[in-house]
ZANU-914307 format. One record per residue (C-alpha): residue number from 0; residue in one letter; x, y, z. Coordinates in steps of 0.001 Angstrom, whole numbers. Layout:
ZANU-914307
+-----+---+---------+---------+---------+
|   k | r |    east |   north |      up |
+-----+---+---------+---------+---------+
| NUM | a |       X |       Y |       Z |
...
+-----+---+---------+---------+---------+
END
This chain:
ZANU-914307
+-----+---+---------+---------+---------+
|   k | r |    east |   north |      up |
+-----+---+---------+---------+---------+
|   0 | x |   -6706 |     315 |   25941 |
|   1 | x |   -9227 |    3052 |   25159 |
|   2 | x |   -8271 |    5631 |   22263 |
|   3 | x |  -10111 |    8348 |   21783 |
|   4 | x |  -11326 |   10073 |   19082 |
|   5 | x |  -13944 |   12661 |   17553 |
|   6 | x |  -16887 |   10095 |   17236 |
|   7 | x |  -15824 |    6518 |   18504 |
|   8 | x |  -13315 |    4869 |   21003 |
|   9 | x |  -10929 |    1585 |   19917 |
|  10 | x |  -10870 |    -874 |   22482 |
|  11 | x |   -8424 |   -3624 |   22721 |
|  12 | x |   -9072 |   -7294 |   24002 |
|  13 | x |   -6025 |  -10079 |   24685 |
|  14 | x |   -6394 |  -12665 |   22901 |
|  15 | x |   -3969 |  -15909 |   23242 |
|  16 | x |   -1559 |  -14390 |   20721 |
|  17 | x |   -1714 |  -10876 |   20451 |
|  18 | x |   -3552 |   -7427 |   20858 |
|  19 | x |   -6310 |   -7089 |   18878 |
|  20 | x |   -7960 |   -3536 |   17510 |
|  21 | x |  -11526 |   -3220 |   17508 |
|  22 | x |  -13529 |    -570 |   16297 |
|  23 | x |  -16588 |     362 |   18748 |
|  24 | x |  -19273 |    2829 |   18986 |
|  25 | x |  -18869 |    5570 |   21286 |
|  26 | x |  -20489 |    5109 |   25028 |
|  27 | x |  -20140 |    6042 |   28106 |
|  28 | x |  -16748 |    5825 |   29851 |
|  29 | x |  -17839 |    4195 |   32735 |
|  30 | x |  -15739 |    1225 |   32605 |
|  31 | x |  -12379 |     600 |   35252 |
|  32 | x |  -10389 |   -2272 |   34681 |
|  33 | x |   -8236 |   -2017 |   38173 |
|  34 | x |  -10430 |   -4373 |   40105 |
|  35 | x |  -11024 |   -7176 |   37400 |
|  36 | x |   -8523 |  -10109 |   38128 |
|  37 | x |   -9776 |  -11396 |   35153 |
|  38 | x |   -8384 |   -8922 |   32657 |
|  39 | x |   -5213 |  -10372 |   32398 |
|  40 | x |   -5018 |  -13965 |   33870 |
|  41 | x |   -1689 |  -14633 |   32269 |
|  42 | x |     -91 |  -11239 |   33369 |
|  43 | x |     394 |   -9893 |   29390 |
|  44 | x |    1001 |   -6365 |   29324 |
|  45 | x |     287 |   -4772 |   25725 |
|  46 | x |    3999 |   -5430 |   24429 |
|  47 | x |    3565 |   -9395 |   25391 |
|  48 | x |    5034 |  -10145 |   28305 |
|  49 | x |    5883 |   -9329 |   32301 |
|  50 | x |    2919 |   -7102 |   34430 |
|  51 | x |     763 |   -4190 |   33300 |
|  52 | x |    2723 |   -1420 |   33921 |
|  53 | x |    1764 |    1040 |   36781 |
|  54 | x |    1816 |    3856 |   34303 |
|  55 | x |   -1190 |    2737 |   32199 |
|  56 | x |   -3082 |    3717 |   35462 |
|  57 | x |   -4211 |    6536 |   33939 |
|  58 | x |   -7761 |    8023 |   32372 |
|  59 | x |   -5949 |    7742 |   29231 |
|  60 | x |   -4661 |    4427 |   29068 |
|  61 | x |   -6802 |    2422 |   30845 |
|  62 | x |   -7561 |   -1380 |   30101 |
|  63 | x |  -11068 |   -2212 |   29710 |
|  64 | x |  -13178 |   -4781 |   29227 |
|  65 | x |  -15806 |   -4886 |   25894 |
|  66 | x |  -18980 |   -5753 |   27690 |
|  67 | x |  -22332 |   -3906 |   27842 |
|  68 | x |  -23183 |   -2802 |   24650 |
|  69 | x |  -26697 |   -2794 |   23701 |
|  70 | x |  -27467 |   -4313 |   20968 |
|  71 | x |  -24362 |   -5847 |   19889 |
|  72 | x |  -24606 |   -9049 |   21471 |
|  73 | x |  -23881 |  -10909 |   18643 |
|  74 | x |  -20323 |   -9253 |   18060 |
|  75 | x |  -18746 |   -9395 |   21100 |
|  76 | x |  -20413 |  -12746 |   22509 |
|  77 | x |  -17459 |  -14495 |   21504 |
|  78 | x |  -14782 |  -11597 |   22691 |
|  79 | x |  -15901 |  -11735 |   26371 |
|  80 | x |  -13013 |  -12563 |   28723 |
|  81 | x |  -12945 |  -15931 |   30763 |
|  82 | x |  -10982 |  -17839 |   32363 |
|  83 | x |  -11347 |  -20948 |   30324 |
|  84 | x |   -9041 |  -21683 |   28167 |
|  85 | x |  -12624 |  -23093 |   26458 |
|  86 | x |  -14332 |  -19480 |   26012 |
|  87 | x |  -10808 |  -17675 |   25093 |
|  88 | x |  -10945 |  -15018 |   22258 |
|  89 | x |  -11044 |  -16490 |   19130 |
|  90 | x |  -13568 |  -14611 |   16985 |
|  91 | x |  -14379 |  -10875 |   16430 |
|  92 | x |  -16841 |   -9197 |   14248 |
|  93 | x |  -17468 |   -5882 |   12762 |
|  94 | x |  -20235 |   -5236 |   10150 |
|  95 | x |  -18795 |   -3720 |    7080 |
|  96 | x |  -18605 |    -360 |    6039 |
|  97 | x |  -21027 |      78 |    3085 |
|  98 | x |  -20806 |    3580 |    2844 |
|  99 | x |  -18576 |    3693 |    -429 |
| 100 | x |  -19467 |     831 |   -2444 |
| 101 | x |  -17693 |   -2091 |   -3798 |
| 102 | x |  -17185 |   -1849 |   -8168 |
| 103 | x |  -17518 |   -4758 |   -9909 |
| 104 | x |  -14642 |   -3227 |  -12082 |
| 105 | x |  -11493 |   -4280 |  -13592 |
| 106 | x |   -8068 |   -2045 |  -13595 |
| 107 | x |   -8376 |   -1188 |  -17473 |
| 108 | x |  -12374 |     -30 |  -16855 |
| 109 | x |  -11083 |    2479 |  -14083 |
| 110 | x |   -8148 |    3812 |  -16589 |
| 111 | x |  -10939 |    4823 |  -19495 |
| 112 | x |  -13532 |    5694 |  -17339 |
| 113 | x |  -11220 |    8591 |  -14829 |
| 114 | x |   -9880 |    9731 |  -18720 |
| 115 | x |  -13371 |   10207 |  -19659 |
| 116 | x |  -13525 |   12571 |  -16615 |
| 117 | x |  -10899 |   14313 |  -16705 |
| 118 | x |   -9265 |   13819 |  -19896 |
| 119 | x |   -6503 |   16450 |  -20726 |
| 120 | x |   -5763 |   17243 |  -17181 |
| 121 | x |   -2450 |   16178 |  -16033 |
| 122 | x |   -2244 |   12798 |  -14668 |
| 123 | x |    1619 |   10959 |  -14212 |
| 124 | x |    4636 |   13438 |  -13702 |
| 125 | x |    8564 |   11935 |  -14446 |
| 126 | x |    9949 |   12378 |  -10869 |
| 127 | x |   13290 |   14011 |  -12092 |
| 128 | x |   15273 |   16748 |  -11753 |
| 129 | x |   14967 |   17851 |  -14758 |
| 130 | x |   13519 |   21546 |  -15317 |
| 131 | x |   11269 |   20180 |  -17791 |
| 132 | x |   10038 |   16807 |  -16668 |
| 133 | x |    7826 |   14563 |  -19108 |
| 134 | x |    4270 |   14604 |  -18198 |
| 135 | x |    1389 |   12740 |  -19292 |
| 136 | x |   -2639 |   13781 |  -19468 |
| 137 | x |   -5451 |   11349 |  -18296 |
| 138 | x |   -6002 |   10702 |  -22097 |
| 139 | x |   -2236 |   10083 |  -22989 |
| 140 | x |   -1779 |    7906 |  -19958 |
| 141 | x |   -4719 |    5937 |  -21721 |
| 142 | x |   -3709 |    5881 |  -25421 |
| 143 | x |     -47 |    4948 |  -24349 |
| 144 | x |   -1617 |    2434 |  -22379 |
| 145 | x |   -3697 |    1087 |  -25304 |
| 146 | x |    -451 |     601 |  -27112 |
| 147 | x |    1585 |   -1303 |  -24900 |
| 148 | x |   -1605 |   -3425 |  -24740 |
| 149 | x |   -1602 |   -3936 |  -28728 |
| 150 | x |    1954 |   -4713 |  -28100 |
| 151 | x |    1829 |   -7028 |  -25451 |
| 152 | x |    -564 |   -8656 |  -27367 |
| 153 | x |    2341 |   -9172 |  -30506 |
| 154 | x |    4089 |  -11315 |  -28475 |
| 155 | x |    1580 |  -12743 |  -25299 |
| 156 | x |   -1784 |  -14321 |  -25109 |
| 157 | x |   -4138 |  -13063 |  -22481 |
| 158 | x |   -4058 |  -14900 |  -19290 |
| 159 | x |     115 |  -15508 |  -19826 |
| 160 | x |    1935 |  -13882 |  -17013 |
| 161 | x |    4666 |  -11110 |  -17833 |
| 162 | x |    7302 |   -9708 |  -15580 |
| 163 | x |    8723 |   -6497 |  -14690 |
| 164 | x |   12138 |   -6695 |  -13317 |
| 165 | x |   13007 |   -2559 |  -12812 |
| 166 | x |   12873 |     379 |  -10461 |
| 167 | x |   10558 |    3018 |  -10771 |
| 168 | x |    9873 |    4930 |  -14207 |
| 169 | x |    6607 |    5527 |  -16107 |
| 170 | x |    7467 |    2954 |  -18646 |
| 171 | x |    6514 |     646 |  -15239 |
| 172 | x |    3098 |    2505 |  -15099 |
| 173 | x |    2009 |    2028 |  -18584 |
| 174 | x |    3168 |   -1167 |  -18793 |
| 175 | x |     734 |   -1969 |  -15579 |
| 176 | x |   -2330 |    -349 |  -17481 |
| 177 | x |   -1380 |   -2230 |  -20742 |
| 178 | x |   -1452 |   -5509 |  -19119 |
| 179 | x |   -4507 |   -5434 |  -17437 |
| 180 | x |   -5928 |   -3743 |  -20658 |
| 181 | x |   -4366 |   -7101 |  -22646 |
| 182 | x |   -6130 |   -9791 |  -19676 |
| 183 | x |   -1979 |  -10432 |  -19291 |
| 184 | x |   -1030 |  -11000 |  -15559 |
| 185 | x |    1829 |   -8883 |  -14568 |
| 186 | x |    4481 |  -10481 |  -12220 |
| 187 | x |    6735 |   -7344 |  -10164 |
| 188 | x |    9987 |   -8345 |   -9388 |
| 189 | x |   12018 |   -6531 |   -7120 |
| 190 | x |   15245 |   -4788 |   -8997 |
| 191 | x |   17337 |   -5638 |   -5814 |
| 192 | x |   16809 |   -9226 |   -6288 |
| 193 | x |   19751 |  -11419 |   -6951 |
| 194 | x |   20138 |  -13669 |   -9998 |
| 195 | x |   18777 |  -16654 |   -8338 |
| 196 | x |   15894 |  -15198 |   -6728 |
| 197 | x |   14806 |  -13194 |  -10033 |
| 198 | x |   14735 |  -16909 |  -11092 |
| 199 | x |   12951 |  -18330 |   -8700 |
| 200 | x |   10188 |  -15679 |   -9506 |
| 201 | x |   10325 |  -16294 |  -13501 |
| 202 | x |   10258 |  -20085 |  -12705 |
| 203 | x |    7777 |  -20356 |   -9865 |
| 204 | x |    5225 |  -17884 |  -11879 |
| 205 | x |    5981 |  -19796 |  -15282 |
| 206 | x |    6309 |  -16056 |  -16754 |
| 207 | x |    6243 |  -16041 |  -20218 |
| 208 | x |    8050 |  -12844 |  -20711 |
| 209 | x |    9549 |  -10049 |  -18751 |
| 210 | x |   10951 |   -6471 |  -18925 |
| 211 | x |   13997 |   -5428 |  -17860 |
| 212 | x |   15615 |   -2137 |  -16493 |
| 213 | x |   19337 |   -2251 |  -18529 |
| 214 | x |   21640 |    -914 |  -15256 |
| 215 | x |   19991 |   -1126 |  -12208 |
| 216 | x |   23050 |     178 |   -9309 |
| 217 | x |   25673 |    -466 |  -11618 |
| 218 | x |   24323 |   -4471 |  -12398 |
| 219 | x |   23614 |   -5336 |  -15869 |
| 220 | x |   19812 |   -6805 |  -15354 |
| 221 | x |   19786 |   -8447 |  -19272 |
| 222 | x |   23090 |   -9532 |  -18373 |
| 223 | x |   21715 |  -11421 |  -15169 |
| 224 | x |   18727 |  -12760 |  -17182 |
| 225 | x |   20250 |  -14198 |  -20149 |
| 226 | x |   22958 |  -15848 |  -17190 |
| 227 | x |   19890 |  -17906 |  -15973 |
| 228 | x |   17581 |  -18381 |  -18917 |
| 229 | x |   18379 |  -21614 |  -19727 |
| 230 | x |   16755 |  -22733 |  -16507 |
| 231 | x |   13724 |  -20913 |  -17494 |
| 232 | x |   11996 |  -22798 |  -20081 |
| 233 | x |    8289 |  -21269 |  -19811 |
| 234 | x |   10500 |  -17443 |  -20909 |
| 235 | x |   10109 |  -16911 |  -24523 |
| 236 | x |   10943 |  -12919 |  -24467 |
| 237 | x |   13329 |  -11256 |  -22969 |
| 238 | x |   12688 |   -6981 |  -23308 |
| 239 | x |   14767 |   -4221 |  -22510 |
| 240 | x |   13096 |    -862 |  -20837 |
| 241 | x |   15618 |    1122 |  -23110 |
| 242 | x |   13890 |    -661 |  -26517 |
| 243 | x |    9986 |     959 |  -24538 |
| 244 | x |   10035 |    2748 |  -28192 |
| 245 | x |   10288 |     161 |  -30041 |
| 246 | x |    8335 |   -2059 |  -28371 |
| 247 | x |    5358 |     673 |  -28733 |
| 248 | x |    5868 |     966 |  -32066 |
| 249 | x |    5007 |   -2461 |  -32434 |
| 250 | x |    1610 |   -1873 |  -31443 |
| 251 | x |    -806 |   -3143 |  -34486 |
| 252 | x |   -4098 |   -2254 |  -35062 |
| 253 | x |   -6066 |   -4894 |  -34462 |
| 254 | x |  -10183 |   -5266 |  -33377 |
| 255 | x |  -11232 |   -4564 |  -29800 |
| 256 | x |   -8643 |   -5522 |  -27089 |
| 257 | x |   -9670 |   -8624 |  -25465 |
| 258 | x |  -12712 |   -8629 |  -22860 |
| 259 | x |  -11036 |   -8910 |  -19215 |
| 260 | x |  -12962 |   -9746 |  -15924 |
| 261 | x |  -13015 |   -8360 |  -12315 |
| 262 | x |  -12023 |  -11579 |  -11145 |
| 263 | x |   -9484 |  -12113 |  -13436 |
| 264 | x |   -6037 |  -12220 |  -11670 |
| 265 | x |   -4168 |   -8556 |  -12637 |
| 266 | x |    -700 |   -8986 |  -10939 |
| 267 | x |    1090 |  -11666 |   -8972 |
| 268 | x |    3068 |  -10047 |   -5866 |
| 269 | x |    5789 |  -11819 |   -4185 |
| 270 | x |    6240 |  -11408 |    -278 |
| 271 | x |   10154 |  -10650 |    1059 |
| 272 | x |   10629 |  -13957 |    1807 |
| 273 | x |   11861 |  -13703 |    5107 |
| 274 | x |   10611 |  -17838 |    5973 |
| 275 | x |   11933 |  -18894 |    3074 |
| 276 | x |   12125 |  -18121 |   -1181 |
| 277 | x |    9380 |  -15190 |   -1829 |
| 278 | x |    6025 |  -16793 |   -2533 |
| 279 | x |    3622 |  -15399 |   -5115 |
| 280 | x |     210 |  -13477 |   -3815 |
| 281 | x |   -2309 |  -13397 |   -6706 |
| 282 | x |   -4394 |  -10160 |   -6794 |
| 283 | x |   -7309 |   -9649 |   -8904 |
| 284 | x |   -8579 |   -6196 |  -10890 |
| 285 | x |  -11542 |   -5992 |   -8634 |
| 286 | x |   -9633 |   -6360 |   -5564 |
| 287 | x |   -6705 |   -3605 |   -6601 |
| 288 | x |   -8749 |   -1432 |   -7865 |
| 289 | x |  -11449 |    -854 |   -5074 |
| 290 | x |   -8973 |   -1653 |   -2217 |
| 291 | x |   -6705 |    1411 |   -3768 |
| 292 | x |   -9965 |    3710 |   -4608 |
| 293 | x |  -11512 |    2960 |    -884 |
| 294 | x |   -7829 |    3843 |     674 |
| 295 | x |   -8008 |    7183 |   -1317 |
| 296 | x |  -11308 |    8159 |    -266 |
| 297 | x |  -10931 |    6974 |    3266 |
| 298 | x |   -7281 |    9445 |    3383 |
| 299 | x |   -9805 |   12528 |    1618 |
| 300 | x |   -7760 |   12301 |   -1264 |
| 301 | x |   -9586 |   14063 |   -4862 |
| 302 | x |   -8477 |   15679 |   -8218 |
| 303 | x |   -6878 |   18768 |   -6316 |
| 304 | x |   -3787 |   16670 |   -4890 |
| 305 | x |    -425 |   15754 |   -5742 |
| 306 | x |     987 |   12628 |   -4915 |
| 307 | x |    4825 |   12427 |   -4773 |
| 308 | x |    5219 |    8695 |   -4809 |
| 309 | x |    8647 |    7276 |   -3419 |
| 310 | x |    7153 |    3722 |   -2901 |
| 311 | x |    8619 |    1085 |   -4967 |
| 312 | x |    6811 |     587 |   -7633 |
| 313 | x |    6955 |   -3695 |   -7579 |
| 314 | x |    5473 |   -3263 |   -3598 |
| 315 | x |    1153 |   -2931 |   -3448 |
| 316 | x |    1849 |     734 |   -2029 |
| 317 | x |    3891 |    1838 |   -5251 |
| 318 | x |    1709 |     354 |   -7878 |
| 319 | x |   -1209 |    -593 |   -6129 |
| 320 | x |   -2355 |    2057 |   -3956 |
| 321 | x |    -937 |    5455 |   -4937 |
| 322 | x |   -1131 |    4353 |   -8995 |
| 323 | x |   -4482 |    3542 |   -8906 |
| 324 | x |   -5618 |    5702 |   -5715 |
| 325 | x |   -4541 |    8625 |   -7447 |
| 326 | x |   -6012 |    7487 |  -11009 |
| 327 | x |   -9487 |    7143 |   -9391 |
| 328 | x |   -9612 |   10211 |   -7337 |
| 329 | x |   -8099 |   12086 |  -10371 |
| 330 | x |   -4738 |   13486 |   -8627 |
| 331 | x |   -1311 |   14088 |  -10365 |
| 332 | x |     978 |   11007 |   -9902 |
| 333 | x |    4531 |   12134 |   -9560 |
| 334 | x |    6994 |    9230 |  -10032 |
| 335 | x |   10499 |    9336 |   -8475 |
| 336 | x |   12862 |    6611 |   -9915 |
| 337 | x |   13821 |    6039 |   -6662 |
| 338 | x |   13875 |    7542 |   -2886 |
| 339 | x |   16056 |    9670 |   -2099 |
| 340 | x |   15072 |   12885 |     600 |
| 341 | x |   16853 |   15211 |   -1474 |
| 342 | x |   14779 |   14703 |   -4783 |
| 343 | x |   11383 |   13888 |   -3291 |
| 344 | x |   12010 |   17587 |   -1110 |
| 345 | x |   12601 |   18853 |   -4848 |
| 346 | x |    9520 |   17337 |   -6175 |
| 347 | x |    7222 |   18061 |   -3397 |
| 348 | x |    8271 |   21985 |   -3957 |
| 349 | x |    8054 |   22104 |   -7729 |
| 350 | x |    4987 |   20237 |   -8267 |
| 351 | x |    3442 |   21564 |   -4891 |
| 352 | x |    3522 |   17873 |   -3894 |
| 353 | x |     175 |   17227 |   -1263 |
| 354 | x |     203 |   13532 |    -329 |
| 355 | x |    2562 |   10954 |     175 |
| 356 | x |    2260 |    7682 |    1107 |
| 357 | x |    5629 |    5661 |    2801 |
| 358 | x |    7113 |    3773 |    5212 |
| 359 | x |    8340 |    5381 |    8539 |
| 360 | x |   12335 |    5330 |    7644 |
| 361 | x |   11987 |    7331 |    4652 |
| 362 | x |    9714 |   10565 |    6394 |
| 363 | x |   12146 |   10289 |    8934 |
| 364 | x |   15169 |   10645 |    6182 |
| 365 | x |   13287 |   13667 |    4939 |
| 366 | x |   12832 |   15481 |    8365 |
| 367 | x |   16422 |   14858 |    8484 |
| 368 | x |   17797 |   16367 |    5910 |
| 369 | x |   19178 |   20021 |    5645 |
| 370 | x |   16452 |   20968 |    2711 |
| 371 | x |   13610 |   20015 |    4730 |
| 372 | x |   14336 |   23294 |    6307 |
| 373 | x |   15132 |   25366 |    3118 |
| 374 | x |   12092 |   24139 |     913 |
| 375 | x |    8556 |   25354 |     613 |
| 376 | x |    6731 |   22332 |    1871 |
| 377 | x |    3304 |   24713 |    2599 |
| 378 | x |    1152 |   22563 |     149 |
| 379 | x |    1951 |   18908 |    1799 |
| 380 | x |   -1244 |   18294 |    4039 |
| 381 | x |   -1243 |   14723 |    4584 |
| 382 | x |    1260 |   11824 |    5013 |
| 383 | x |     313 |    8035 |    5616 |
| 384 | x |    2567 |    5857 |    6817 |
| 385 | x |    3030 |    1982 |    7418 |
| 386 | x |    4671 |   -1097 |    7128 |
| 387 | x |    6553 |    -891 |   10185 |
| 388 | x |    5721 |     742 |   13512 |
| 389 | x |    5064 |    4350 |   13553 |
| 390 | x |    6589 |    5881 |   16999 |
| 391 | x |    4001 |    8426 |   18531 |
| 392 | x |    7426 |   10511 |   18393 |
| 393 | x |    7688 |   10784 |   14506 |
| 394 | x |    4095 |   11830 |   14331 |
| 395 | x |    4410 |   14599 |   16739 |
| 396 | x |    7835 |   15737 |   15062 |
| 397 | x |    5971 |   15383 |   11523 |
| 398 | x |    3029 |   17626 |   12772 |
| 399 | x |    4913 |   20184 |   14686 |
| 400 | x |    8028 |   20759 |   11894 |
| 401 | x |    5481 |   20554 |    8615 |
| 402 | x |    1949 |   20854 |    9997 |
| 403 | x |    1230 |   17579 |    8525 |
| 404 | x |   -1883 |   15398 |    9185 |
| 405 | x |   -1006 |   11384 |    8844 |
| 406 | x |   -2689 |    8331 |    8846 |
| 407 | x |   -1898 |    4669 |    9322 |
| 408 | x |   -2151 |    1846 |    7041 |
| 409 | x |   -1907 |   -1914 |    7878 |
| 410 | x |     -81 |   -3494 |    4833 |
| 411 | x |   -1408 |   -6733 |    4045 |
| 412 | x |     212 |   -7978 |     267 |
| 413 | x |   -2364 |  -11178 |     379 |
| 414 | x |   -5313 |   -8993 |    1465 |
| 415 | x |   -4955 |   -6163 |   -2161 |
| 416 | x |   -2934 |   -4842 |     -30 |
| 417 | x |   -4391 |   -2648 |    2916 |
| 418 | x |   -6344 |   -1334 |    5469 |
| 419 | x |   -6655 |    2540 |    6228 |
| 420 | x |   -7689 |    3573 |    9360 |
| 421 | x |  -10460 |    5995 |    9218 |
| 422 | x |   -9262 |    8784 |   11723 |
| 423 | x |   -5587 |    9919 |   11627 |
| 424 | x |   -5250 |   10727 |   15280 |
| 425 | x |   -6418 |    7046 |   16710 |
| 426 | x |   -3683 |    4688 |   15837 |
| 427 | x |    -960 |    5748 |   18018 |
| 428 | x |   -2551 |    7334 |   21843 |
| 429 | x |    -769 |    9951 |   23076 |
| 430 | x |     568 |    9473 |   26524 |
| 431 | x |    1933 |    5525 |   25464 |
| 432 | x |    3882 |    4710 |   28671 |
| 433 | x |    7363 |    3843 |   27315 |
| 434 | x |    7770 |    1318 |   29765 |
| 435 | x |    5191 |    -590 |   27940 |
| 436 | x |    7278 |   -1096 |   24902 |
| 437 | x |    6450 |     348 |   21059 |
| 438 | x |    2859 |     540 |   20390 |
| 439 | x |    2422 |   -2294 |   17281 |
| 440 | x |    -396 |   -2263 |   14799 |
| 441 | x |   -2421 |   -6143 |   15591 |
| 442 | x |    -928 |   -9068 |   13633 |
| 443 | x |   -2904 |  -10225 |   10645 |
| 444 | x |   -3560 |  -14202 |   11217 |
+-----+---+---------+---------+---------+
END
């Protein structure tokens, strides 16, 4: 399939498995796939099964082959079609893009160097209702960070991994900036979990310590804890999010924090789990940080937006990409404590909200509700969405009812944790024939 764009095409090629996207430079559109026999010797249309449709017979949708490009022998030599099972797809190969370069940088660098910048300018927003929410400057985001560090540091040795077992709050973001500030791994754990699968997190990352939202939907998370500690023998502290005073005031002074590396490991990530118990992903500083700085440059994000944030904050999008996307570009982080349409509406109005980042369900759960057509919405530009399939539907609902301009993301958790496309009208191609099924983002291998 051909997509077009301002200043390339994508081109996919059938591989055993699945469709694969591939990025190509722009040429002539001279190519017709209706008299190859070869283009699809096994009869897979682009949802995977059954005959090419007849309406992908179109100048829009037609199935090509990647063949005659000058030059670029040596990337598509091994994507050329046969039909030997011998000389089947298996490799592909795009040069990278060099254009914004990779930092040899850890989390903690980022934090002091984007307060240098910018300093007093506002930086992380409480997502509440509230008419006067907390907020916190470049500079206090740092010092408060510095604290939790000192504090951390009380009770933890760098290189011990620490957990965080609670929804959203900002006590979540400084406690990510105070561990990768101490060298101390930080383990998320999802607040939905169940008693024995918190466990199984605790146990399987031998966490040392971990933090823990009081009531989380009416459960009693200490509670839950202290019911399975005694089959946690690597968990010497056990901290309540409503003792975060305290446990800053426990901050000593004490000589230079500890010297951390890029390659050090700055959170371990669990995936849902869905082939068995969750299994741990380790990500480093270097990795997080440029993967979330490169996504924020690639979406034209800088210090003049305002990112409403309803991502959980234990997933790579919540604390990983918009946390440190919008440190690095300089933007206002606005934290709900959790989704709900209603508030994030709110927030996007009274902060004059620009960017969010989310899965499909929950844009569609704010174009359906009643304040969607009440609020002033005029300063959201840009959503990006992934995760799950994006129907070319949503997007044209999103762009016609808010003006909005989207992109799509490929979440990868094992990979820090995405990639951005580069164009936000190339993912999805207009004219999709239904009868060929939902258009699906290629499967990571």
């Amino acid at each position: 399939m051909r997509l077009k764009s301002n200043d390339s095409i994508f081109e996919t090629a059938l591989s055993r498995s699945d469709l694969q996207l591939r990025k190509i430079p722009n040429k002539d559109a001279s190519h017709d796939w209706r008299n190859r026999d070869r283009i699809n010797p096994r009869g897979r249309t682009p949802s995977g099964s059954g005959n090419v449709p007849s309406q992908v017979e179109t100048d829009s949708d037609r199935l090509i082959w990647i063949e005659e490009f000058p030059g670029r022998a040596d990337v598509w030599e091994d994507m050329m079609p046969s039909t030997d099972d011998a000389h089947r797809l298996t490799n592909a190969y795009w040069p990278a893009d060099q254009s914004e370069p990779i930092l040899d940088q850890t989390i903690g660098e980022a934090l002091r160097e984007i307060a240098l910048r910018y300093g007093s300018r506002t930086a992380l927003i409480d997502g509440t209702l509230e008419p006067s929410r907390r907020q916190w400057s470049f500079n206090d985001v740092l010092e408060t960070a510095e604290r939790a560090a000192r504090s951390l540091l009380n009770r933890f040795t760098p290189g011990e991994q620490v957990a965080i077992w609670a929804a959203n709050s900002p006590e979540w973001v400084f406690l990510e900036f105070g561990a990768a500030l101490a060298g101390i791994t930080l383990v998320t754990v999802n607040p939905a979990y169940l008693g024995n699968e918190a466990a199984h997190v605790l146990s399987q990352s031998q966490a040392s310590g971990v933090f823990v939202q009081p009531i989380y939907r009416g459960r009693d998370l200490v509670q839950v804890i202290e019911s399975v500690r005694r089959n946690l023998p690597h968990l010497r502290h056990v901290i309540s999010l409503g003792d975060w005073d305290a446990f800053i005031a426990s901050a000593e002074p004490m000589p230079p924090l500890p010297q951390v590396r890029p390659g050090d490991t700055a959170q371990i990530q669990y995936t849902s789990g869905t082939t068995g118990f969750p299994k741990g992903a380790q990500l480093t500083h270097r990795g997080l940080a440029n993967n979330a700085r490169l996504y924020a440059r690639v979406i034209g994000a800088g210090s003049a937006d305002v990112w409403v944030n309803p991502m959980p904050m234990f997933h790579t999008a919540g604390c990983g990409l918009v946390t440190l996307g919008a440190l690095q570009t300089g933007g206002v982080h606005v934290l709900p404590h959790a989704f709900d349409p209603a508030l994030v509406l709110a927030l996007f109005e009274a902060e004059r909200g620009t960017v969010m980042l989310s899965v499909p369900t929950m844009l569609i759960r704010m174009l359906d509700h009643p304040d969607a057509a009440t609020r002033d919405l005029s300063s959201w530009r840009l959503t990006t969405l992934g995760g799950a399939p994006v129907p070319p539907e949503l997007v044209r609902r999103a762009q016609k009812t808010l003006g909005l301009k989207w992109r799509s993301a490929l979440a990868r958790p094992r990979l820090h944790p995405t990639s951005p496309t580069r164009d936000p009208t190339i993912l999805i191609p207009i004219g999709w024939p239904p009868s060929a099924g939902p258009f699906r983002a290629p499967k990571s291998r």
